[in-house]
C-alpha positions as CSV (number, residue, x, y, z in Angstrom):
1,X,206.7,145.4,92.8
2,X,205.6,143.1,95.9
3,X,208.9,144.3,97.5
4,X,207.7,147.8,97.5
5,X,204.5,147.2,99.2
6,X,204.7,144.2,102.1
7,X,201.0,143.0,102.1
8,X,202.0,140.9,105.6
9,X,202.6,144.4,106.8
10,X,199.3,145.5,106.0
11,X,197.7,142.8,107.4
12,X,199.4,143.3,110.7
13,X,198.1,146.6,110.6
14,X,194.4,145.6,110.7
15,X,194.7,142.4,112.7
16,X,192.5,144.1,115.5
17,X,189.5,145.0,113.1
18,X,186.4,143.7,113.0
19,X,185.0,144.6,109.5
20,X,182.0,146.3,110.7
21,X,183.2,149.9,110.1
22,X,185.5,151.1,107.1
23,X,189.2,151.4,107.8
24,X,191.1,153.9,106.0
25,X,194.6,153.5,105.2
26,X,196.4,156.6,103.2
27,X,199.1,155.3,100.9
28,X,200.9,157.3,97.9
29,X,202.5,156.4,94.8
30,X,204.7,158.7,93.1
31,X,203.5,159.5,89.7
32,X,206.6,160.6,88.0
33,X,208.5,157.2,88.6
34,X,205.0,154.6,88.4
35,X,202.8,153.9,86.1
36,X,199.0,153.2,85.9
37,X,200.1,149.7,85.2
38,X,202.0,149.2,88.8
39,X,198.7,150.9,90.5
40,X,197.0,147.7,89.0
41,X,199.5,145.5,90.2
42,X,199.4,146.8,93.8
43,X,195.4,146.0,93.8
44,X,195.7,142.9,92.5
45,X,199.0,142.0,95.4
46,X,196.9,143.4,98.0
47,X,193.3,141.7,97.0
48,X,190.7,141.2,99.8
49,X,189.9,142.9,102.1
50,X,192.0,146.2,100.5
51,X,190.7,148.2,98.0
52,X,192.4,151.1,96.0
53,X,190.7,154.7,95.5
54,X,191.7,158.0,94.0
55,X,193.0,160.4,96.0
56,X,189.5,162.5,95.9
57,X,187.8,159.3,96.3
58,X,189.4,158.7,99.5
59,X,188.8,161.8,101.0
60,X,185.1,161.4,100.0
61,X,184.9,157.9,101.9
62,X,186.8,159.1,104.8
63,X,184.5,162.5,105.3
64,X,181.8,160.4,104.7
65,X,182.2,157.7,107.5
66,X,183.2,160.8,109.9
67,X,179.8,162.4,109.4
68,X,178.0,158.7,110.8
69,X,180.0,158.2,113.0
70,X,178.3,161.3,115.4
């Protein structure tokens, strides 16, 4: 599976940030052709400093943030 998801890709990604705020990053897997199994996988390829949430769980997080932000 580590071909499917390029962690140095990532990483790239949030070169520029600091840690001091959360950083969202939307990513899907398709259910009909993964398993529950390759979702564990992917968390434990992409360790520290990503984390992997539900889909309703990230929304939560994200509205959350947005409302402390102002």
């Amino acid at each position: 599976m580590d071909h499917l998801f390029p962690r140095c890709g990532l990483l790239q990604h949030i070169k520029d940030w600091d840690g001091g705020s959360p950083l969202f990053i939307a990513g899907a897997v398709n259910a009909w052709s993964r398993t529950p199994s390759d979702v564990a996988e992917l968390g434990e390829l992409l360790g520290d400093p990503f984390e992997i949430v539900r889909g309703d769980a990230f929304f939560d997080l994200l509205d959350r943030a947005g409302s402390q932000e102002g």
